[in-house]
C-alpha positions as CSV (number, residue, x, y, z in Angstrom):
1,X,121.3,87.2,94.3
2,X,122.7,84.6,92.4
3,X,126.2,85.1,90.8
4,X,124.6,84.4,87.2
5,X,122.2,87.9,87.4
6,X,125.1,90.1,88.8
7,X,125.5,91.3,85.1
8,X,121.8,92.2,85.1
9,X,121.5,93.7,88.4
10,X,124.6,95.9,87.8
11,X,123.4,97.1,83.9
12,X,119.9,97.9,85.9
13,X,121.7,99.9,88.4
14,X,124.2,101.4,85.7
15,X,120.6,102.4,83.4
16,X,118.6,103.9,86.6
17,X,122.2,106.0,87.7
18,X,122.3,107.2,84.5
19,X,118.6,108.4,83.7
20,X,118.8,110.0,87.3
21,X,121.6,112.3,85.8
22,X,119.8,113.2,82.5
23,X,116.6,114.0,84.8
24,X,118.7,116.5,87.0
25,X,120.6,118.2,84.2
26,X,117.2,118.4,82.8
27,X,115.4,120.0,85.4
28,X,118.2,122.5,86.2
29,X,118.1,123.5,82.6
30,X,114.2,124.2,83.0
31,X,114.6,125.8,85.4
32,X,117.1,128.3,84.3
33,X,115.7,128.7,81.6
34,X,112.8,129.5,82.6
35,X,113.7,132.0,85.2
36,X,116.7,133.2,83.4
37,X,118.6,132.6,80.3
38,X,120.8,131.5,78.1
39,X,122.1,135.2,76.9
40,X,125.7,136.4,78.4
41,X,125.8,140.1,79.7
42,X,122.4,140.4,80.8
43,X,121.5,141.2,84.9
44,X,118.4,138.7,83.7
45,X,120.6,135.8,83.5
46,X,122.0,136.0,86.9
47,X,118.2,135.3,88.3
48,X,117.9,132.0,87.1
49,X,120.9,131.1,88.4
50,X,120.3,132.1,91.7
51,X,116.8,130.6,91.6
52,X,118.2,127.4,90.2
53,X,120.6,127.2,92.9
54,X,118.3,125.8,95.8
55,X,117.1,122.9,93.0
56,X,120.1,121.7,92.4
57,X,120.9,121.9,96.4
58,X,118.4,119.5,97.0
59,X,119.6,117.0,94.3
């Protein structure tokens, strides 16, 4: 690579690093939400946490 697209190359790498994140945050909250909730004091919220759990393992 030639010194003159290091700028490119590391924006690129900054972009794709960052959509990776919002994807993963994404998908846990689909997941949790979906099995669980967003409600506080309910035994149904603990579910999705637990089945969110191996998801964000494999991340």
């Amino acid at each position: 690579m030639r010194p003159a697209e290091e700028g490119q190359a590391s924006g690129a790498n900054n972009a794709i690093r960052e959509l990776g994140g919002v994807f993963g945050v994404a998908v846990l909250a689909a997941v949790f939400s979906h099995s669980g909730g967003y409600e506080s004091g309910r035994p149904r919220s603990r579910r999705g946490e637990v089945e969110a759990s191996p998801v964000a393992g494999a991340a």
